[in-house]
C-alpha positions as YAML, in Angstrom:
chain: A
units: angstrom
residues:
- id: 1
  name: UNK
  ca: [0.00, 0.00, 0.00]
- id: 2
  name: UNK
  ca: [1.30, 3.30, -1.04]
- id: 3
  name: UNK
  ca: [1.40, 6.60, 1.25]
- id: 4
  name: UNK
  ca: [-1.24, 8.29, -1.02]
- id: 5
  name: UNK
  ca: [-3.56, 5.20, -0.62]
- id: 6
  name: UNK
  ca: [-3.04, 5.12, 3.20]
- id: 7
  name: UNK
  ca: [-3.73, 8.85, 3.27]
- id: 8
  name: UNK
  ca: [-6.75, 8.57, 1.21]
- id: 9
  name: UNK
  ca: [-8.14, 5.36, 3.60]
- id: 10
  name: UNK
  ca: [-7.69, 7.56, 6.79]
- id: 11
  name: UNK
  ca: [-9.27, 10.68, 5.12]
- id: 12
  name: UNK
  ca: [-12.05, 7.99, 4.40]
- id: 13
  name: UNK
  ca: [-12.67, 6.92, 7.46]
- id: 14
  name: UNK
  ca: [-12.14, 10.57, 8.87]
- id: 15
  name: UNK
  ca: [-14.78, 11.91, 6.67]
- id: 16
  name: UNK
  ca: [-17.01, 8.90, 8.02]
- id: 17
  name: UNK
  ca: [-16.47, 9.31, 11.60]
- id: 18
  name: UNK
  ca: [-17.02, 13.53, 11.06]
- id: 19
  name: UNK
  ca: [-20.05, 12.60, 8.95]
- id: 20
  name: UNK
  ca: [-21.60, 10.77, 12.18]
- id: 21
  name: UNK
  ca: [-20.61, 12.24, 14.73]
- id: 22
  name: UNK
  ca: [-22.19, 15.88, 12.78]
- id: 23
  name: UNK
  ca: [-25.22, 13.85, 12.25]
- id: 24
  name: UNK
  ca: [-25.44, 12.36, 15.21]
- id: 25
  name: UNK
  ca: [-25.40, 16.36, 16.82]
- id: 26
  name: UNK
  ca: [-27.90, 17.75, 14.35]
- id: 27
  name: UNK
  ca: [-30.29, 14.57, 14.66]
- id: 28
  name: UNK
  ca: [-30.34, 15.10, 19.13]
- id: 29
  name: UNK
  ca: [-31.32, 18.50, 18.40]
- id: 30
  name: UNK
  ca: [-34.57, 17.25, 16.07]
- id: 31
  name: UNK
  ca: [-35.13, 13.70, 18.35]
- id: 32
  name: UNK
  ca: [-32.94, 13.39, 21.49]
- id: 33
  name: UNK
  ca: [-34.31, 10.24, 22.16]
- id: 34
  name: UNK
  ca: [-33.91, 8.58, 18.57]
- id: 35
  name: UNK
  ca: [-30.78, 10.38, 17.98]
- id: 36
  name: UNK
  ca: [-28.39, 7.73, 18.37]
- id: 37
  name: UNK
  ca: [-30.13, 4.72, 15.80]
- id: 38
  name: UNK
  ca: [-31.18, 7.36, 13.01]
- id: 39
  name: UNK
  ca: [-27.68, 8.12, 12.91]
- id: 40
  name: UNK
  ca: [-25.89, 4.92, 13.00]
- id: 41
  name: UNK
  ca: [-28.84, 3.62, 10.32]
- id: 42
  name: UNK
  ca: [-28.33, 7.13, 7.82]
- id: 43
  name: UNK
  ca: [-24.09, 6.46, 8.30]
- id: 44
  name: UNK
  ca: [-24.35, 3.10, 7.33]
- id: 45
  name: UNK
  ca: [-26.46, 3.87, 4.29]
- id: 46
  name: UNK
  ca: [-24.24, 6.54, 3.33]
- id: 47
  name: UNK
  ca: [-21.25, 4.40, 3.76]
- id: 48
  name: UNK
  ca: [-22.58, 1.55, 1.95]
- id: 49
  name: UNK
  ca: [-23.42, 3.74, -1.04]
- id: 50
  name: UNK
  ca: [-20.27, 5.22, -1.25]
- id: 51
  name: UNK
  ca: [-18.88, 1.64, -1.13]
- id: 52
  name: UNK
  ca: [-21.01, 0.18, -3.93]
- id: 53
  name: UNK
  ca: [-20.15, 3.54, -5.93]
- id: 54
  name: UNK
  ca: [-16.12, 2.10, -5.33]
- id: 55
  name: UNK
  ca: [-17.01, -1.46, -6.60]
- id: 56
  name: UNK
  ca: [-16.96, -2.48, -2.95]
- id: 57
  name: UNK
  ca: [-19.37, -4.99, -1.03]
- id: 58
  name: UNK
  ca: [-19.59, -5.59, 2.93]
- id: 59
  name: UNK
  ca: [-18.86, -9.21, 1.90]
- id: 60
  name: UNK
  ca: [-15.20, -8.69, 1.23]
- id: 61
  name: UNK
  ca: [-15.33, -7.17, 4.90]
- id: 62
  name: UNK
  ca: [-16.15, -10.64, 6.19]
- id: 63
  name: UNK
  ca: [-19.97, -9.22, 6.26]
- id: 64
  name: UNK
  ca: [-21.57, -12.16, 4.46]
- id: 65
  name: UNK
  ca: [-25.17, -13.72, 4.73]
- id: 66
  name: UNK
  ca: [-25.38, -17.01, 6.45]
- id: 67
  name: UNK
  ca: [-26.61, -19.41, 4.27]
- id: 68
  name: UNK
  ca: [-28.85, -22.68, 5.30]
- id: 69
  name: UNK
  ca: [-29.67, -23.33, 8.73]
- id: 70
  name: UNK
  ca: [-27.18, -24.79, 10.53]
- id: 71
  name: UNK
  ca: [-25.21, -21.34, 10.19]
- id: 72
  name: UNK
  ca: [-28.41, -19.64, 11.44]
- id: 73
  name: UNK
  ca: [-28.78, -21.80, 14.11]
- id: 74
  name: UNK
  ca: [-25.26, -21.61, 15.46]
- id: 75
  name: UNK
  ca: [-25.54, -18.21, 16.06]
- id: 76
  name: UNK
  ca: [-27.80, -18.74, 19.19]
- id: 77
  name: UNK
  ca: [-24.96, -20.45, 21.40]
- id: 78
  name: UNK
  ca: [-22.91, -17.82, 20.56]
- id: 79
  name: UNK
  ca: [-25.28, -14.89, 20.96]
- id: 80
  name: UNK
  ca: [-26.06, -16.97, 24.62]
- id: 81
  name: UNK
  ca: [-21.63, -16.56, 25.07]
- id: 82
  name: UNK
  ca: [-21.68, -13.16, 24.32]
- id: 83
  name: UNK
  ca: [-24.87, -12.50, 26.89]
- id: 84
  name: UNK
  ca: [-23.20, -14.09, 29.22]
- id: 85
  name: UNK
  ca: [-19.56, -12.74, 28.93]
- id: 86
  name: UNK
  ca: [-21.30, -9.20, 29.46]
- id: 87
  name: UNK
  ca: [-23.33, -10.02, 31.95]
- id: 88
  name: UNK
  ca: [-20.59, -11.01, 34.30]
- id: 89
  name: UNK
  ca: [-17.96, -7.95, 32.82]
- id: 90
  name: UNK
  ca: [-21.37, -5.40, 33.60]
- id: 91
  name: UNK
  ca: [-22.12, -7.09, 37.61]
- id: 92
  name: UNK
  ca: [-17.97, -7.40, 38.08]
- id: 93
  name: UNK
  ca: [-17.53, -3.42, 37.18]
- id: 94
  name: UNK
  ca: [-21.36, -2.96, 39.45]
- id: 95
  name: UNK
  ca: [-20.25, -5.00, 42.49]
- id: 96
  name: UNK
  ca: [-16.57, -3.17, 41.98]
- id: 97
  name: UNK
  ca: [-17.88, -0.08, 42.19]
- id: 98
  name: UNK
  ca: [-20.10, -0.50, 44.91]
- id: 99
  name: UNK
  ca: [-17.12, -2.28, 46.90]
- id: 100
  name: UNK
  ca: [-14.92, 0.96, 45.57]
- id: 101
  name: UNK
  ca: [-17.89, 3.80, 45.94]
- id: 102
  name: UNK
  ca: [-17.20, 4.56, 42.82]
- id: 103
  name: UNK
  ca: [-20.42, 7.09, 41.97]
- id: 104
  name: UNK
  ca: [-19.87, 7.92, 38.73]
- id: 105
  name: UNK
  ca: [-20.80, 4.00, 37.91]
- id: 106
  name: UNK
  ca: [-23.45, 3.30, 40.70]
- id: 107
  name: UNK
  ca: [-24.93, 6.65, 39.94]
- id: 108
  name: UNK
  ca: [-27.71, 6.96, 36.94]
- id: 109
  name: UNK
  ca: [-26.93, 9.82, 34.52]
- id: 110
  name: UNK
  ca: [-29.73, 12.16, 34.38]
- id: 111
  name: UNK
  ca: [-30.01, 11.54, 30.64]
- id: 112
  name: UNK
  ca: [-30.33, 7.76, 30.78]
- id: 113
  name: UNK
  ca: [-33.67, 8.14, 32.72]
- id: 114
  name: UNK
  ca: [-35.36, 10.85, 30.77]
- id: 115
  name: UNK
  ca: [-34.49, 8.83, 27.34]
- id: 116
  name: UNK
  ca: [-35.35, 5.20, 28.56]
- id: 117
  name: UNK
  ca: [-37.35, 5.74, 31.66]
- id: 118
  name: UNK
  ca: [-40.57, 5.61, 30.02]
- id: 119
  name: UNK
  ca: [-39.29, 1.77, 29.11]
- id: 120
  name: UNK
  ca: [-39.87, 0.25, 32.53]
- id: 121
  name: UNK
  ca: [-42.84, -1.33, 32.95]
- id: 122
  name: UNK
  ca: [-44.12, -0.24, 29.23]
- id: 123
  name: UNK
  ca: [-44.32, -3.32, 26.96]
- id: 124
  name: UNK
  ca: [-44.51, -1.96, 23.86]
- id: 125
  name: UNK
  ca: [-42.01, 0.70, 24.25]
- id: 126
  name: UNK
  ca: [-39.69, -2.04, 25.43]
- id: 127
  name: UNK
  ca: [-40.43, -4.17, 21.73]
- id: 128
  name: UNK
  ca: [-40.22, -0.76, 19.94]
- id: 129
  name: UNK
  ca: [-36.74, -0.10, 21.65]
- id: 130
  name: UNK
  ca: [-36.29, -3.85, 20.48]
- id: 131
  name: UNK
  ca: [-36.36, -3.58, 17.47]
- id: 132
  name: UNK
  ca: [-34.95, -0.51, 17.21]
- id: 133
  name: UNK
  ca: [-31.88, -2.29, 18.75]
- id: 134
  name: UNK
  ca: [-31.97, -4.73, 16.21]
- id: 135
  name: UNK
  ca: [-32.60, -2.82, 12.90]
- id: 136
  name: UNK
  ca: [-29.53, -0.81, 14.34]
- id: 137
  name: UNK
  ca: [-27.21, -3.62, 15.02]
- id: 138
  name: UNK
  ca: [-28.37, -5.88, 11.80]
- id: 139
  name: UNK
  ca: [-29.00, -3.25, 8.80]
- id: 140
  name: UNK
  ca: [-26.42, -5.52, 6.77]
...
């Protein structure tokens, strides 16, 4: 790879990361609460654009569609890893920083409960946060 390629790569992914975090600032001024998933949704639509408009595919990122079921199917055990791998990191930092009085992670930020407070004990703004989660996390 020459210097002029590497140069152009990190202005790409410079432009990328200005392009969502400016996004990302003008969409919490229109929709605090929906901030965060229109931008990550609009940057990767942008991005994959631009990609396709360079003759590239998420595929040759290792971002392929599993094919048949087994695939499919294997993905549960490891999705159950992963839950459980952060579950024990997220009560090993909580029980930490109780131990430690450490407020700025027992405390809850004053944003967190006026975006997702209305979530507790409302179902259906728990399944649209749901899926929400999961359109951002699997748009390709």
């Amino acid at each position: 790879m020459t210097t002029t390629s590497r140069t152009f790569v990190v202005l790409e992914i410079l432009f990328f990361v200005i392009f969502a975090l400016g996004s990302k600032a003008l969409a919490l001024e229109w929709t605090p609460k929906y901030g965060g998933p229109i931008t990550l949704i609009l940057t990767l639509v942008i991005l994959t654009l631009y990609m396709r408009r360079q003759g590239r595919r998420w595929a040759q990122y290792g971002l392929k569609p599993l094919v048949g079921i087994k695939p499919k199917l294997m993905v549960i055990p490891q999705a159950a890893l992963v839950f459980i791998a952060f579950a024990l990191a997220v009560g090993t930092v909580l029980v930490l920083a109780n131990v430690f009085q450490i407020s700025a992670l027992i405390e809850i930020s004053d944003g967190v409960e006026s975006r997702f407070g209305e979530v507790r004990g409302n179902f259906p703004k728990y399944l649209m946060w749901l899926g929400i989660v999961w359109v951002s996390a699997d748009v390709w």
